[in-house]
Gaussian input, Z-matrix of N, CA and C with variables (Angstrom, degrees):
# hf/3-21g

backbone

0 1
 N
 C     1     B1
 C     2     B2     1     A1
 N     3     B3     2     A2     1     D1
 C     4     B4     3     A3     2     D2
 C     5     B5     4     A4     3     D3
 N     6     B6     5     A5     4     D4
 C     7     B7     6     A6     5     D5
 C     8     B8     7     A7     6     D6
 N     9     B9     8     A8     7     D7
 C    10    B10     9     A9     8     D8
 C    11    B11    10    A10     9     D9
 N    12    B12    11    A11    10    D10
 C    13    B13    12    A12    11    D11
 C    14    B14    13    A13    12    D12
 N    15    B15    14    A14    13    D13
 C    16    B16    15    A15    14    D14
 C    17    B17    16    A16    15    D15
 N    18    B18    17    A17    16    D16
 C    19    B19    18    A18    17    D17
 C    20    B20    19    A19    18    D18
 N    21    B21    20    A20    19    D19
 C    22    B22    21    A21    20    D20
 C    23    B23    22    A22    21    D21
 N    24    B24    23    A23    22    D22
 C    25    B25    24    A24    23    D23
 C    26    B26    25    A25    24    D24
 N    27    B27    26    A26    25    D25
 C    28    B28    27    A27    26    D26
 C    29    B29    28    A28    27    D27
 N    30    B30    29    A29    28    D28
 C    31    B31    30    A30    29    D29
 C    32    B32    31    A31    30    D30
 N    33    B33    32    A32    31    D31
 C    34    B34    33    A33    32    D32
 C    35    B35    34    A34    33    D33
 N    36    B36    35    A35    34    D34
 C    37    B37    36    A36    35    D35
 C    38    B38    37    A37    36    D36
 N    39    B39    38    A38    37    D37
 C    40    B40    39    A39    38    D38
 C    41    B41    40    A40    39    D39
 N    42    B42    41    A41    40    D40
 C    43    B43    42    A42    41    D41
 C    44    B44    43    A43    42    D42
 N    45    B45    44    A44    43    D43
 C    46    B46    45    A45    44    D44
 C    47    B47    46    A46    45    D45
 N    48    B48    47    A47    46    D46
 C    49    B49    48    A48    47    D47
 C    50    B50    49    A49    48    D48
 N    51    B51    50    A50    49    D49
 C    52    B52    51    A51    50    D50
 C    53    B53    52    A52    51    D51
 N    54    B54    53    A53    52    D52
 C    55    B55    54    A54    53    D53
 C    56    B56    55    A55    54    D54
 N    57    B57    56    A56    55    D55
 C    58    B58    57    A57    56    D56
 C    59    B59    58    A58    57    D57
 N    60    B60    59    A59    58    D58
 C    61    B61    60    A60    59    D59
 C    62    B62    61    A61    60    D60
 N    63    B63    62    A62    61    D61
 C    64    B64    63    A63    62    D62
 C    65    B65    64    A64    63    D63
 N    66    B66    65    A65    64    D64
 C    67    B67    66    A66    65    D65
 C    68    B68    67    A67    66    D66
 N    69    B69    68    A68    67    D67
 C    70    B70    69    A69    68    D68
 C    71    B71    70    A70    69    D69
 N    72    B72    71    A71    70    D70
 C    73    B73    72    A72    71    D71
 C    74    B74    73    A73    72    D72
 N    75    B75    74    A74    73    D73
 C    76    B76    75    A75    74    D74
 C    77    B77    76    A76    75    D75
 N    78    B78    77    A77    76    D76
 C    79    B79    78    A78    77    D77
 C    80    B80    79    A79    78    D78
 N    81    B81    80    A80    79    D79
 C    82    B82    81    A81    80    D80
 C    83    B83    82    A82    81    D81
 N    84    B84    83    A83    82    D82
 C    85    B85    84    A84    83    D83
 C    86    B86    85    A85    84    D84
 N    87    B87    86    A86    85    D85
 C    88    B88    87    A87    86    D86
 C    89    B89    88    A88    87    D87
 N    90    B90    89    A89    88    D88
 C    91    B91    90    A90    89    D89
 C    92    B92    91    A91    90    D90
 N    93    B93    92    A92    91    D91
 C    94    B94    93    A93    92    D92
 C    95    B95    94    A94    93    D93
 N    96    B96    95    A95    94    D94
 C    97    B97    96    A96    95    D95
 C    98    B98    97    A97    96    D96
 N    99    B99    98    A98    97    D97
 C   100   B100    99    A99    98    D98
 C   101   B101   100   A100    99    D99
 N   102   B102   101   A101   100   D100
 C   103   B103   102   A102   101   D101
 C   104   B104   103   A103   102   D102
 N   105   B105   104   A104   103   D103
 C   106   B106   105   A105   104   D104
 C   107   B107   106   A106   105   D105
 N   108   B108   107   A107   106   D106
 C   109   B109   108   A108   107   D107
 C   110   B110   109   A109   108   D108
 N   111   B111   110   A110   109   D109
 C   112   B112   111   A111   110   D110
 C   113   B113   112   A112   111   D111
 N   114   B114   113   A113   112   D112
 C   115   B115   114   A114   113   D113
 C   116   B116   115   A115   114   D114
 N   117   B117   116   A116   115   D115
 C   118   B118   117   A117   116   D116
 C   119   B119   118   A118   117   D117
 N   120   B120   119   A119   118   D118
 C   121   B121   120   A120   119   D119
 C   122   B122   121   A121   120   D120
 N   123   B123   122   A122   121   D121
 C   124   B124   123   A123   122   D122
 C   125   B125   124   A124   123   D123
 N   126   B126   125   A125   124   D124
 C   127   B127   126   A126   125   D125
 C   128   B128   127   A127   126   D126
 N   129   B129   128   A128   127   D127
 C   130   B130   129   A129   128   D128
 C   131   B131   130   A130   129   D129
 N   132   B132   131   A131   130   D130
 C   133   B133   132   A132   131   D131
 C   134   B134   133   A133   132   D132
 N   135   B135   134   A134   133   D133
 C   136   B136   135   A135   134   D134
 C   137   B137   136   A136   135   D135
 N   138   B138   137   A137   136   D136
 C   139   B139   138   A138   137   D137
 C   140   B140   139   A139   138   D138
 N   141   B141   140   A140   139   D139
 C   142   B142   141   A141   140   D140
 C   143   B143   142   A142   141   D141
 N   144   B144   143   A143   142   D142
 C   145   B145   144   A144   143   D143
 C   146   B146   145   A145   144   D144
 N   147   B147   146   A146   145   D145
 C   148   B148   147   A147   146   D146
 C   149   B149   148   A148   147   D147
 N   150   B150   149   A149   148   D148
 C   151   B151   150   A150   149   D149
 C   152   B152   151   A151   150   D150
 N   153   B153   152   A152   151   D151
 C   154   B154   153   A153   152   D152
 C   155   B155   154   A154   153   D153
 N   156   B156   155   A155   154   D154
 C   157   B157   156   A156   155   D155
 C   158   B158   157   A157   156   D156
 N   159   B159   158   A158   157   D157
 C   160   B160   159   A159   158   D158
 C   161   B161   160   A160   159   D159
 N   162   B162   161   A161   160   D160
 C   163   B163   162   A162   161   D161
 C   164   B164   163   A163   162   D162
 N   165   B165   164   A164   163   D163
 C   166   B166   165   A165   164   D164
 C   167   B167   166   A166   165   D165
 N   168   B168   167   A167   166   D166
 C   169   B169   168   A168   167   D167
 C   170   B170   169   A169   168   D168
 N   171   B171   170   A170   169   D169
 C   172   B172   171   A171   170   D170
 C   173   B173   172   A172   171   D171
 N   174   B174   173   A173   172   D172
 C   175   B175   174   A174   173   D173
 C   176   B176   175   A175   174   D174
 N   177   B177   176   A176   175   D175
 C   178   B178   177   A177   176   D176
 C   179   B179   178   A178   177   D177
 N   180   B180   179   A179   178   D178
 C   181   B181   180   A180   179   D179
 C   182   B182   181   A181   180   D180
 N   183   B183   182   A182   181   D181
 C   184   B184   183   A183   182   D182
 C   185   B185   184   A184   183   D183
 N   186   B186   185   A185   184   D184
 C   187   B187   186   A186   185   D185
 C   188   B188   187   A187   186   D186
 N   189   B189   188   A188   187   D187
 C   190   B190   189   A189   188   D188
 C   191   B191   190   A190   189   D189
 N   192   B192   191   A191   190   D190
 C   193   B193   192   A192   191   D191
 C   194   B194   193   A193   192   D192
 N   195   B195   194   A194   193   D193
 C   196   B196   195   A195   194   D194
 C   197   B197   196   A196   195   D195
 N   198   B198   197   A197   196   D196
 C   199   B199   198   A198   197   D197
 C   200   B200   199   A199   198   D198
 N   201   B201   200   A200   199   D199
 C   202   B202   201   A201   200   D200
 C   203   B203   202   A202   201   D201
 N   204   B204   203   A203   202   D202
 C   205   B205   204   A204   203   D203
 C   206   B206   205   A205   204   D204
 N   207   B207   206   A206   205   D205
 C   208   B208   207   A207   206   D206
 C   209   B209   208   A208   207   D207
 N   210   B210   209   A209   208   D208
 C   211   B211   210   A210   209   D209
 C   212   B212   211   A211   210   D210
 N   213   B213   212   A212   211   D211
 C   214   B214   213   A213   212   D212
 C   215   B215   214   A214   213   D213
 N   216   B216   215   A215   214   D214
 C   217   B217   216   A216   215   D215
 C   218   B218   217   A217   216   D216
 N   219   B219   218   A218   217   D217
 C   220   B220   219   A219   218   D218
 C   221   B221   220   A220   219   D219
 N   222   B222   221   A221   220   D220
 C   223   B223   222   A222   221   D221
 C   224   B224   223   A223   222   D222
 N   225   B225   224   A224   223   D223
 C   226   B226   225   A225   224   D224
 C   227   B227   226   A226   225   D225
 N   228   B228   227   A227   226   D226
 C   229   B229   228   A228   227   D227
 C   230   B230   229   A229   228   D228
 N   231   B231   230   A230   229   D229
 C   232   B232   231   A231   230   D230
 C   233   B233   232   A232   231   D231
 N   234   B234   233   A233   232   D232
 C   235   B235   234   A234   233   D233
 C   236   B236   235   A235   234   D234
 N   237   B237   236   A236   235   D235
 C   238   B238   237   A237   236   D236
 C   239   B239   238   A238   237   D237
 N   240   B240   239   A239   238   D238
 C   241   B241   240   A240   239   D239
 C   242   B242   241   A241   240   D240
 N   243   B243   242   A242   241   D241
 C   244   B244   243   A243   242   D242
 C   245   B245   244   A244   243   D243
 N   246   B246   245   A245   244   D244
 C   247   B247   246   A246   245   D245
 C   248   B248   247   A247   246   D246
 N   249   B249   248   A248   247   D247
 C   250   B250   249   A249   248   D248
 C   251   B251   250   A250   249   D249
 N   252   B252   251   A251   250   D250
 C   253   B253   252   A252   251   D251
 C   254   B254   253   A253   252   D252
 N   255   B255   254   A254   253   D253
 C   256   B256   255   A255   254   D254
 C   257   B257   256   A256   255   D255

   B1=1.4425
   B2=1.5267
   B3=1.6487
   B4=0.8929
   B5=1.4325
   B6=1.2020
   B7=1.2274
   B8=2.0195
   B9=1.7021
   B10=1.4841
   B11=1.6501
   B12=1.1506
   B13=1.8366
   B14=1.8889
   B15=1.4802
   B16=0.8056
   B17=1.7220
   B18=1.2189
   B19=1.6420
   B20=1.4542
   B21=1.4102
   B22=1.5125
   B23=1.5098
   B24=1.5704
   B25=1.3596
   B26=1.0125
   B27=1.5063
   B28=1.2979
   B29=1.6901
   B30=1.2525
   B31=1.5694
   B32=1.3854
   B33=1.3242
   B34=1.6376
   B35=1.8639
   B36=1.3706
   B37=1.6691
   B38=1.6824
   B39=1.0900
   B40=1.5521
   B41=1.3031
   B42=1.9542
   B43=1.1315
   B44=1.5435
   B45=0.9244
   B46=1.7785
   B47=1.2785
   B48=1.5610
   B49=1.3186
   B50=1.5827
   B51=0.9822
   B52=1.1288
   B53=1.3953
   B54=1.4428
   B55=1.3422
   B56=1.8294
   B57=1.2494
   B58=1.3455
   B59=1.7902
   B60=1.2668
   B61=1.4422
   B62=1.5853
   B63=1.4512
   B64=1.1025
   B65=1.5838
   B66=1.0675
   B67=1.1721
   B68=1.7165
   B69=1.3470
   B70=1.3660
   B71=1.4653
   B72=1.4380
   B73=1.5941
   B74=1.6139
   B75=1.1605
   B76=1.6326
   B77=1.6265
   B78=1.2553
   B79=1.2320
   B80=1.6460
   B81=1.2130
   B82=1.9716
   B83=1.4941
   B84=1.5099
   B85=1.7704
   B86=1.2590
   B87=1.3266
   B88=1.5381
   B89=1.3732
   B90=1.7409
   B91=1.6234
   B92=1.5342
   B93=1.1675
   B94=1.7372
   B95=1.6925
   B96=1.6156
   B97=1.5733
   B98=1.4037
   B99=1.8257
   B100=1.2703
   B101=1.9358
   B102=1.5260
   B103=2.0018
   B104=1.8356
   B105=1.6802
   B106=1.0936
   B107=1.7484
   B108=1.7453
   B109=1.3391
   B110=1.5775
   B111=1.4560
   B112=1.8640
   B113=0.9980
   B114=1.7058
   B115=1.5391
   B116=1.4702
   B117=1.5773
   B118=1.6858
   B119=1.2530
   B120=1.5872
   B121=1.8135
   B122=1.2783
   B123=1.6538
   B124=1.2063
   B125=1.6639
   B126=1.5391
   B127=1.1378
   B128=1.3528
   B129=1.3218
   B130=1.6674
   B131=1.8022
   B132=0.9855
   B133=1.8661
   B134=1.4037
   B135=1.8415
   B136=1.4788
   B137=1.4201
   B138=1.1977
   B139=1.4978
   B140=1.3495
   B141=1.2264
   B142=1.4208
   B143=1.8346
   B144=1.4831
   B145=1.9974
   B146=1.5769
   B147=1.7311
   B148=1.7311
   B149=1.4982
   B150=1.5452
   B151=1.2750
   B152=1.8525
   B153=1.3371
   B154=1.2940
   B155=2.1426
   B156=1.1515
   B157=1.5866
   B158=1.8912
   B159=1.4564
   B160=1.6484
   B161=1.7232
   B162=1.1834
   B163=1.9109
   B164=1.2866
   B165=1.0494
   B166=1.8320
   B167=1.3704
   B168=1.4853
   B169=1.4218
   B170=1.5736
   B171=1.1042
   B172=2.2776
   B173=1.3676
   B174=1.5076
   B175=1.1256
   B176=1.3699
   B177=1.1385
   B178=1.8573
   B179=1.5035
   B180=1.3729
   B181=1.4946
   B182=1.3508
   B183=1.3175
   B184=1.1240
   B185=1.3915
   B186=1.4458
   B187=1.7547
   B188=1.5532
   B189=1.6141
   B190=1.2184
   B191=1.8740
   B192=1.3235
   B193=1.6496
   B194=1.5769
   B195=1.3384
   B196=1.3650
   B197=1.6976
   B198=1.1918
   B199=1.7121
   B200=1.9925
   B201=1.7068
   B202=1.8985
   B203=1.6164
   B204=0.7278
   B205=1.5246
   B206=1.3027
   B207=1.4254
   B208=1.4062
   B209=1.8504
   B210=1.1865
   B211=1.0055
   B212=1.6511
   B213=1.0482
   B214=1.5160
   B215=1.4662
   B216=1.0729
   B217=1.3502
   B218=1.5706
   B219=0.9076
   B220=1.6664
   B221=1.8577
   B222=1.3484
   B223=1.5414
   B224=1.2156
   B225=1.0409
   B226=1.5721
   B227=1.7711
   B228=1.5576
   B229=1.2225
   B230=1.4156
   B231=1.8733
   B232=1.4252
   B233=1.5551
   B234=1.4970
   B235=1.2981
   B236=1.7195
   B237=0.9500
   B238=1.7956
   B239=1.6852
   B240=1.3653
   B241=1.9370
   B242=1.5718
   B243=1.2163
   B244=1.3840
   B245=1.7840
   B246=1.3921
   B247=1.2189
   B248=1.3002
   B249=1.5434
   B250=1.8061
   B251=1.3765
   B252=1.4275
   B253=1.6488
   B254=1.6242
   B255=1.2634
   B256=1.4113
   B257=1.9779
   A1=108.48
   A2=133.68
   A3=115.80
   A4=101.44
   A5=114.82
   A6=136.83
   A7=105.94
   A8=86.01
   A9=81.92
   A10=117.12
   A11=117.97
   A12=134.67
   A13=93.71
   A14=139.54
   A15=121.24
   A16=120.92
   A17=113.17
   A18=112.05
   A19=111.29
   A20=112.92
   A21=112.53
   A22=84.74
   A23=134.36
   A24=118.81
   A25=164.88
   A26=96.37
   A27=115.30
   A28=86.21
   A29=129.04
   A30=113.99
   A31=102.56
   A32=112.57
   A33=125.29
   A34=104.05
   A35=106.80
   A36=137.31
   A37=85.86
   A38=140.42
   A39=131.44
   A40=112.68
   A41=105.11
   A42=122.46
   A43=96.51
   A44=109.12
   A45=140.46
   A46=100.24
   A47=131.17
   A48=127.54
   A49=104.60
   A50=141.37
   A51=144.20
   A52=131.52
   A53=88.64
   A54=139.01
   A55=91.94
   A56=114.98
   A57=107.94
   A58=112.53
   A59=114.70
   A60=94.12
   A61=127.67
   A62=114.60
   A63=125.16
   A64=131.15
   A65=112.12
   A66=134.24
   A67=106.80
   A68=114.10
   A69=127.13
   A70=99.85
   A71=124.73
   A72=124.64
   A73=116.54
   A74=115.96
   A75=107.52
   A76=74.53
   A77=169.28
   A78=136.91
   A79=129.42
   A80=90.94
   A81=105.73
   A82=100.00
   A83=98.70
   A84=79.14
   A85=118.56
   A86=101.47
   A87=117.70
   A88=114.06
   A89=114.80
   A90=136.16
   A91=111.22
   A92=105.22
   A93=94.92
   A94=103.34
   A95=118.25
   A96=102.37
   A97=129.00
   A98=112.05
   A99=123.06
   A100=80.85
   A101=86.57
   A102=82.38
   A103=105.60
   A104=115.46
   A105=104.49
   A106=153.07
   A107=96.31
   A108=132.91
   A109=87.58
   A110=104.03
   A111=113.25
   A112=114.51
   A113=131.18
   A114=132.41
   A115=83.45
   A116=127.82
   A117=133.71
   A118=101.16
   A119=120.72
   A120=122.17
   A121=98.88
   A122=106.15
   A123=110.53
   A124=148.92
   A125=98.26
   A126=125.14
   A127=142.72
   A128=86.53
   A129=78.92
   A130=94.28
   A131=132.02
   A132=132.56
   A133=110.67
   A134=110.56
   A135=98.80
   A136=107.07
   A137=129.07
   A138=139.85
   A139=120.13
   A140=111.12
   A141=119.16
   A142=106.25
   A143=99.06
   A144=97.03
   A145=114.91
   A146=90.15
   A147=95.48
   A148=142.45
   A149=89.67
   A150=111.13
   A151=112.87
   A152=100.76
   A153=139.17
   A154=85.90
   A155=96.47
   A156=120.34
   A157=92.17
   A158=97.53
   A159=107.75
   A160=114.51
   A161=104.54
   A162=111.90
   A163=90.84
   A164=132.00
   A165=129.43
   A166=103.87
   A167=123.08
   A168=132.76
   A169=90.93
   A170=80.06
   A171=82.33
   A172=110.99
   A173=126.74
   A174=116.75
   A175=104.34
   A176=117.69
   A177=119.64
   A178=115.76
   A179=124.58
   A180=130.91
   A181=83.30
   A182=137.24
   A183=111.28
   A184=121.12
   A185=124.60
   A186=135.41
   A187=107.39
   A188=114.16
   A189=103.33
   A190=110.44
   A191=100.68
   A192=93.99
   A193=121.10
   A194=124.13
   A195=108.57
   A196=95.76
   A197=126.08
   A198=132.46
   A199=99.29
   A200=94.73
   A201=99.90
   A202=83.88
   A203=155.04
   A204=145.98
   A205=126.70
   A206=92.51
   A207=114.77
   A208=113.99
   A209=104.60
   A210=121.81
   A211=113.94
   A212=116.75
   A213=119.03
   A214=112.33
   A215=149.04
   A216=134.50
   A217=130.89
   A218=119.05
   A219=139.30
   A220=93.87
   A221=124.76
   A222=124.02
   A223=105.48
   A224=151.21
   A225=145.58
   A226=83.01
   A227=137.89
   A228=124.79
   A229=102.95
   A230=109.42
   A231=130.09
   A232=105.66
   A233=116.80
   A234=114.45
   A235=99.10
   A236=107.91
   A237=128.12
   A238=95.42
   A239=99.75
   A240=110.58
   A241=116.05
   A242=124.89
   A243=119.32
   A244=100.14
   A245=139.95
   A246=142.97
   A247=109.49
   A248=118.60
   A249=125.10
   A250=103.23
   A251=108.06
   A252=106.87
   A253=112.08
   A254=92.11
   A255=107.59
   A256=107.50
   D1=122.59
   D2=-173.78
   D3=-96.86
   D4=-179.39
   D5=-150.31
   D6=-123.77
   D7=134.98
   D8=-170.36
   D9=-93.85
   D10=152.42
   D11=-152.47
   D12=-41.28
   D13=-43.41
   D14=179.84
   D15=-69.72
   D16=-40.08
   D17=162.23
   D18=-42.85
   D19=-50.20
   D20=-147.13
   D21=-64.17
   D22=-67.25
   D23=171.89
   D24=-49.95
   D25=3.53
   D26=-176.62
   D27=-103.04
   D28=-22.60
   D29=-174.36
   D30=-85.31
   D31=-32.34
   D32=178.71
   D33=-43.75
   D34=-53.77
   D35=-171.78
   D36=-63.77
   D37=-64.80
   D38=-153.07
   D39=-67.70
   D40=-36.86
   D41=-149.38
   D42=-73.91
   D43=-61.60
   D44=166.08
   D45=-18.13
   D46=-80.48
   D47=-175.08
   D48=-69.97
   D49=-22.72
   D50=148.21
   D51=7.07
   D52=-66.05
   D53=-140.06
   D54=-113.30
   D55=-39.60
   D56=168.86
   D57=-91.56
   D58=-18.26
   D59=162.19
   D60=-80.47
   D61=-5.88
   D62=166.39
   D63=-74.43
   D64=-26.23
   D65=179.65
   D66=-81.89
   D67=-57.34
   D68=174.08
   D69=-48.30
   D70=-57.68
   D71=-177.59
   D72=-50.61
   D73=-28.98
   D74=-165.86
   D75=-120.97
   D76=22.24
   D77=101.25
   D78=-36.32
   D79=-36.16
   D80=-172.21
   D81=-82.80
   D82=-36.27
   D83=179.21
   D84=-117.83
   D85=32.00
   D86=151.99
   D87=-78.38
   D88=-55.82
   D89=153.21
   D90=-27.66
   D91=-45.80
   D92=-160.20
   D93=-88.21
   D94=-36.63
   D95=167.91
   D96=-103.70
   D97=34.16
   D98=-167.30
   D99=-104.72
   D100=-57.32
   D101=-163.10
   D102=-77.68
   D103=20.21
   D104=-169.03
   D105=44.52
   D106=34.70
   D107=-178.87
   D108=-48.38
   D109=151.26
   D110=-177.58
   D111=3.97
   D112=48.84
   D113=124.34
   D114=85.82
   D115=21.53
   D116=144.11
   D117=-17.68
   D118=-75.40
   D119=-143.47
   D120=-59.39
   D121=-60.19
   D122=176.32
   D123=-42.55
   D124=-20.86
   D125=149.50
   D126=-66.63
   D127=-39.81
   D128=-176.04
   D129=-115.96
   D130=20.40
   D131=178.01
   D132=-107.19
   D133=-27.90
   D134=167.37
   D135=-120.04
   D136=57.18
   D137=128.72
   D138=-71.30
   D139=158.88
   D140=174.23
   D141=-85.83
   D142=-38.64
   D143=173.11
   D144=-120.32
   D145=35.34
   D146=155.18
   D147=-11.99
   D148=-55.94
   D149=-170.98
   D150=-63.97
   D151=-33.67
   D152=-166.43
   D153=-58.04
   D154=-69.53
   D155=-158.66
   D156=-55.34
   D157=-64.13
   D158=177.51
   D159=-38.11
   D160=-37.95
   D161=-179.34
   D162=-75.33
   D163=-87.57
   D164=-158.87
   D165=-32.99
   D166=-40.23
   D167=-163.88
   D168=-58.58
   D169=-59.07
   D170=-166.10
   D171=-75.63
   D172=-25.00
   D173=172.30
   D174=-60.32
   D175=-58.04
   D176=-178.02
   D177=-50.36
   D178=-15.00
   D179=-178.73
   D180=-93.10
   D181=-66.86
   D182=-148.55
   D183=-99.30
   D184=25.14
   D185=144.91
   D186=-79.53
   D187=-39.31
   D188=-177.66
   D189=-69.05
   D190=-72.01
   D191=178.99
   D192=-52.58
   D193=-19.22
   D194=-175.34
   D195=-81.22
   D196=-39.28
   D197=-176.11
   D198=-48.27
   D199=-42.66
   D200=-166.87
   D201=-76.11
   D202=-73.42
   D203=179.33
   D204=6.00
   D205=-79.56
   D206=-175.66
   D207=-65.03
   D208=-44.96
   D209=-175.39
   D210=-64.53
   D211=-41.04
   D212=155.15
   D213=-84.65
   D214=7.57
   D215=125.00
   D216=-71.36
   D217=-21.68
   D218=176.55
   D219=-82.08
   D220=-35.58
   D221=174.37
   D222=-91.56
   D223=-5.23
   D224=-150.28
   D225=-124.54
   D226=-26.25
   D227=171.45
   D228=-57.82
   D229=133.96
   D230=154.45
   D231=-56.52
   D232=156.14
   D233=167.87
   D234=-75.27
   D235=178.53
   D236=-157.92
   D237=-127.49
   D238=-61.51
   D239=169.50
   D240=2.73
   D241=121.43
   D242=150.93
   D243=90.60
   D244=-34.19
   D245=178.20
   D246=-80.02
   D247=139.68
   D248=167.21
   D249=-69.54
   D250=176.83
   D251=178.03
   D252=-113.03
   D253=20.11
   D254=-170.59
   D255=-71.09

């Protein structure tokens, strides 16, 4: 079912910040076990399911920041109310 021009932009709009809180998340937690913030690297590099620990890490960055994303773009919309579109 396609979707009519105001949906499509409003998914365009979600997708978008989305997409920048995602990016921000695996930057930060690139930051946090690159410079070895609370002994992260070390944590999760001499485990045996390291790798394991490193995914949850970023999965959890990136529900949290992609959710703060959106969510301050969805608040940062002006109301529309009461104005023509002229």
């Amino acid at each position: 079912m396609p979707l009519d021009p105001h949906a499509r932009d409003a998914l365009k709009f979600l997708l978008g910040h989305l997409a920048i809180g995602c990016a921000a998340a695996v930057l930060l937690t690139g930051l946090l076990i690159g410079f070895n913030l609370f002994h992260l690297r070390e944590l999760i590099f001499e485990q045996e399911n390291g790798w394991l620990a490193a995914l949850l890490l970023l999965f959890g960055m990136v529900v949290t920041f992609g959710s703060l994303a959106m969510g301050v773009g969805v608040n940062g919309l002006k109301d529309r109310k009461g104005r023509d579109d002229s």
